[in-house]
C-alpha positions as CSV (number, residue, x, y, z in Angstrom):
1,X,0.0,0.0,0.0
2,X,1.1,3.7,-0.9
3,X,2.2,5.8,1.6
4,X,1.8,9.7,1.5
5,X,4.1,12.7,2.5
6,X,2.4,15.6,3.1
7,X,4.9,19.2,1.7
8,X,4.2,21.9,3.9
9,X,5.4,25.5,2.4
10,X,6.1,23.4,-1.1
11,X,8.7,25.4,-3.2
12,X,10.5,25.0,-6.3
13,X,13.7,24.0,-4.6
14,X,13.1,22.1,-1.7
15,X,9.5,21.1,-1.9
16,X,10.2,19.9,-5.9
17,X,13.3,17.6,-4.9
18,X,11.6,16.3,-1.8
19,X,8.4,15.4,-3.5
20,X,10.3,13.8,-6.5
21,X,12.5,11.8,-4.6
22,X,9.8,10.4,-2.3
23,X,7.1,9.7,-5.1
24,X,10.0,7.9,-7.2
25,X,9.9,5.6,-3.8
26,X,5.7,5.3,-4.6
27,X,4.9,8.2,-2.1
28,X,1.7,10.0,-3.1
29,X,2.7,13.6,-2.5
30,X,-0.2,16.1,-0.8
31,X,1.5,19.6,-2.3
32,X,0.7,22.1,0.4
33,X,1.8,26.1,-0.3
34,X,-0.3,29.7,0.4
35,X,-0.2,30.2,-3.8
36,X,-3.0,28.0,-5.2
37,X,-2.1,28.3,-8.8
38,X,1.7,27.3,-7.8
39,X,0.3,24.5,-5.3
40,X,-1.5,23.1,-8.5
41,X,1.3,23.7,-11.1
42,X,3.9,21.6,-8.7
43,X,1.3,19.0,-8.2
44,X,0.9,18.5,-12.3
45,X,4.3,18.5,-12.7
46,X,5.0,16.0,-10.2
47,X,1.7,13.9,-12.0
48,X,3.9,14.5,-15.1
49,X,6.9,12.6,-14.0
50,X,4.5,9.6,-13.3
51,X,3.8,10.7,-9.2
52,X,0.3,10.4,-7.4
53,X,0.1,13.8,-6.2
54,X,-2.3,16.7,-5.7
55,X,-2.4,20.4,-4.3
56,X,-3.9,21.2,-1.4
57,X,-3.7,25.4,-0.5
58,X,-3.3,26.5,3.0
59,X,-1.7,29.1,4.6
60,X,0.7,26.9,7.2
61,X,1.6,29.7,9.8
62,X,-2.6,29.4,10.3
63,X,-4.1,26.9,12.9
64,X,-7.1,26.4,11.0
65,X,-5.8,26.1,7.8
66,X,-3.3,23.3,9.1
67,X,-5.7,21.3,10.9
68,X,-8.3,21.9,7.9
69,X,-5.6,20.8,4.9
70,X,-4.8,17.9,7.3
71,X,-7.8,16.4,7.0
72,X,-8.5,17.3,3.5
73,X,-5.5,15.2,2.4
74,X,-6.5,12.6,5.0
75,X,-9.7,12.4,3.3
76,X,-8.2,12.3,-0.2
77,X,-4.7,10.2,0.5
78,X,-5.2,8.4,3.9
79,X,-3.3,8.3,6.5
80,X,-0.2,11.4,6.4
81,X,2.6,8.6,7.1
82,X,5.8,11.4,6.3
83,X,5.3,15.4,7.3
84,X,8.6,17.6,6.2
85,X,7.9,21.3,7.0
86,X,9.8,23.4,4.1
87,X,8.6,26.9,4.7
88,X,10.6,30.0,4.7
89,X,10.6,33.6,4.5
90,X,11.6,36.3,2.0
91,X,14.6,38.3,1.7
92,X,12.4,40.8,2.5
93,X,11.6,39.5,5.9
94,X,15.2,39.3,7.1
95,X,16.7,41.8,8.9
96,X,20.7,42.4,8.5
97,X,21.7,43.7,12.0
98,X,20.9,42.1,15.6
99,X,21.2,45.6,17.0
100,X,17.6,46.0,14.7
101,X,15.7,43.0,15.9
102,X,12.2,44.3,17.6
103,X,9.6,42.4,18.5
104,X,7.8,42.8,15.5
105,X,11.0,41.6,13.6
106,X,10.5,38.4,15.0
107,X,6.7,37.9,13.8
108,X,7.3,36.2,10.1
109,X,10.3,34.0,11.0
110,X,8.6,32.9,14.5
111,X,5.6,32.1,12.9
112,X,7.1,30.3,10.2
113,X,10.1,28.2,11.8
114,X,9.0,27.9,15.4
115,X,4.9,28.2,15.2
116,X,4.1,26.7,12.3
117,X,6.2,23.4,13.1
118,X,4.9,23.6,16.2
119,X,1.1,23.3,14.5
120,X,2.2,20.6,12.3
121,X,3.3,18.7,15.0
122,X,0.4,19.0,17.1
123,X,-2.2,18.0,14.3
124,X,-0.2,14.7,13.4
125,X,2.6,13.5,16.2
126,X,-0.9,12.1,18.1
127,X,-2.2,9.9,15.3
128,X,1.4,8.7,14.6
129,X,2.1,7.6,17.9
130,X,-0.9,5.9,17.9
131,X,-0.2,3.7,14.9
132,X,3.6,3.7,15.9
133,X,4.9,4.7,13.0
134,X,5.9,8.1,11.1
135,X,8.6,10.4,10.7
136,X,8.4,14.4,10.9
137,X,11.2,16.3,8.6
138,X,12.3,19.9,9.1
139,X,14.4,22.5,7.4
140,X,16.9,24.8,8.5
141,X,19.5,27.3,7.3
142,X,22.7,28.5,7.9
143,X,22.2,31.2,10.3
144,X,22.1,28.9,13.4
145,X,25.0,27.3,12.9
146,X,27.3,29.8,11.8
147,X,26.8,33.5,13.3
148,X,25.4,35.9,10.3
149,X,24.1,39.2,11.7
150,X,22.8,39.8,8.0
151,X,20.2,37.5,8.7
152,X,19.8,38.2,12.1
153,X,15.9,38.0,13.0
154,X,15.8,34.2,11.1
155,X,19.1,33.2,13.0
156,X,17.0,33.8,16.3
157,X,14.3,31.9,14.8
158,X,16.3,28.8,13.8
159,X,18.0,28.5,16.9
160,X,14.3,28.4,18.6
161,X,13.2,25.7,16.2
162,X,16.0,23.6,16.5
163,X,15.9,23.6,20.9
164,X,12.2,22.6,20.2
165,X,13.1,19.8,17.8
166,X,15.4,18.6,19.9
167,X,13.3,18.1,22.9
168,X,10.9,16.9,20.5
169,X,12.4,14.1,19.0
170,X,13.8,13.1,23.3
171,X,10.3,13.0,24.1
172,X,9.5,10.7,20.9
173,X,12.1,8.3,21.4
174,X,10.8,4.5,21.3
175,X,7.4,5.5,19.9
176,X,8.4,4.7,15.9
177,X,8.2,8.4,14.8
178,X,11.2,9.8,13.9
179,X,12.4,13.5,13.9
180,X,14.6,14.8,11.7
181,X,16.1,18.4,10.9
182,X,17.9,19.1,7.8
183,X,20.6,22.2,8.3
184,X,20.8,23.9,4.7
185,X,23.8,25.4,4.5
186,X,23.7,26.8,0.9
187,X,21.4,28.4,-1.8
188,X,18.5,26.3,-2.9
189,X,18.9,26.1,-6.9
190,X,15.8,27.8,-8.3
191,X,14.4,28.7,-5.2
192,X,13.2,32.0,-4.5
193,X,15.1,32.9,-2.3
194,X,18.2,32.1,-5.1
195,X,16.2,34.0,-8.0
196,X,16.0,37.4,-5.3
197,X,19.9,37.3,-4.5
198,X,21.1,36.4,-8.1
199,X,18.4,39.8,-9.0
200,X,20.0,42.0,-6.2
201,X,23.2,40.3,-4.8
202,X,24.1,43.2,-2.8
203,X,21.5,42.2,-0.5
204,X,24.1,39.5,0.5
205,X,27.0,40.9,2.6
206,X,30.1,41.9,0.4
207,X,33.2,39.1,0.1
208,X,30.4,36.5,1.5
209,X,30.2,33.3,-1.3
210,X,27.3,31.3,-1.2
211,X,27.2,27.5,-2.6
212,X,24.2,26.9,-4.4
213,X,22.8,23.1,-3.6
214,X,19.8,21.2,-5.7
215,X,16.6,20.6,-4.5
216,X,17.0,17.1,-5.8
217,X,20.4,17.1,-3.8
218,X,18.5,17.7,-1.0
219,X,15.5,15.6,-1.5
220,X,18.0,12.2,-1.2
221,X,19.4,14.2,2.1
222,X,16.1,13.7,3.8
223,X,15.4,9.9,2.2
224,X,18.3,9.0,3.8
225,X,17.1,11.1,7.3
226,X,13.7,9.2,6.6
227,X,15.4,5.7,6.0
228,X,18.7,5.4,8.2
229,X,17.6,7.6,11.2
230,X,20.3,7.3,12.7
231,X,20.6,10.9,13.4
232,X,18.5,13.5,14.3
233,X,20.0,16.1,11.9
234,X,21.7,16.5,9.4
235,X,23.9,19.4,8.0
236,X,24.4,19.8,3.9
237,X,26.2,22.9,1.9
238,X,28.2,24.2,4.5
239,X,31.8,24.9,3.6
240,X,34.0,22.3,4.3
């Protein structure tokens, strides 16, 4: 029988690679992004290539919408047996100096790497530990790890998500639902966030190089987080 990952914040980096990778394996794929029409045009794409999938709008830094998408694709798929949370912020949402973070700063990047994982988690971890099986799969940049004032208010963020993680996947230990958090330490190939800086690259700090890294690249990365578990994260692009 089929199993389905569900791609919260779907995007044409990281959402396309992970979905591909995982329907190649005979995942159905529930496409999940704010952007209908983009929602739909990953999903036929990913029909295209020979994958069960279909789009399924929501908004995921909104409690309803989660819960509500949750059980449309339950309705439509079954059971969500894989859950990896993909969504990020703009350029436009970062702020390049610590000495700037406000409160208000820290709305967009709380709401989308703490809050909204934290939603996800909630709506799903229950039915997983009941059946004893599942994995939930997380994204994270480069800002946690290594100390970049330039994108200060998502740094902050990051670090947030990744303490909660961690106590997450402690408390989940022995239940059959595995935790994992990819670090991304590079630009995404064709994401947006890549198609902003190659547009205005002094938005980037000057002397700073950035890899770039596939979204296919990074869609084995988190088959191998789904099938070895063996670690809880997982760092990819980072200088050597």
């Amino acid at each position: 029988m089929s199993k389905t990952i569900a791609i919260f914040g779907y995007g044409p980096g990281l959402g396309v690679g992970t979905g591909r990778r995982f329907g190649r394996e005979g995942f159905r794929v529930a496409v999940i992004g704010r952007d209908q029409d983009k929602a739909r045009r990953h999903a036929e794409q990913l029909r295209a290539e020979g994958v069960e999938a279909a789009a399924f709008p929501a908004d995921v830094t909104d409690a309803a919408q989660v819960t509500g998408v949750i059980e449309q694709i339950e309705a439509t798929f079954g059971a969500i047996d894989v859950a990896m949370h993909g969504a990020a912020g703009n350029m436009s949402d970062r702020l390049p100096s610590t000495l700037k973070v406000d409160i208000p700063s820290l709305d967009v990047p709380f709401a989308l790497k703490l809050h909204s994982p934290i939603l996800v988690t909630r709506a799903l971890a229950p039915k997983m530990v009941e059946r004893g099986a599942g994995a939930l799969l997380f994204s994270s940049g480069s800002s946690e790890h290594f100390v970049a004032p330039y994108l200060a208010n998502f740094g902050i963020a990051l670090a947030a998500q990744r303490g909660y993680l961690r106590q997450l996947e402690v408390e989940l230990r022995g239940t059959g639902v595995y935790v994992g958090l990819l670090n991304i330490g590079a630009l995404i190939d064709r994401s947006e966030a890549a198609q902003i800086v190659d547009e205005h690259p002094e938005l980037i700090p000057e002397g700073l190089e950035l890899a770039r890294i596939s979204g296919d690249e990074l869609g084995d990365h988190y088959w191998r987080l789904y099938t070895e578990r063996d670690k809880v994260e997982l760092d990819v692009g980072f200088p050597a």
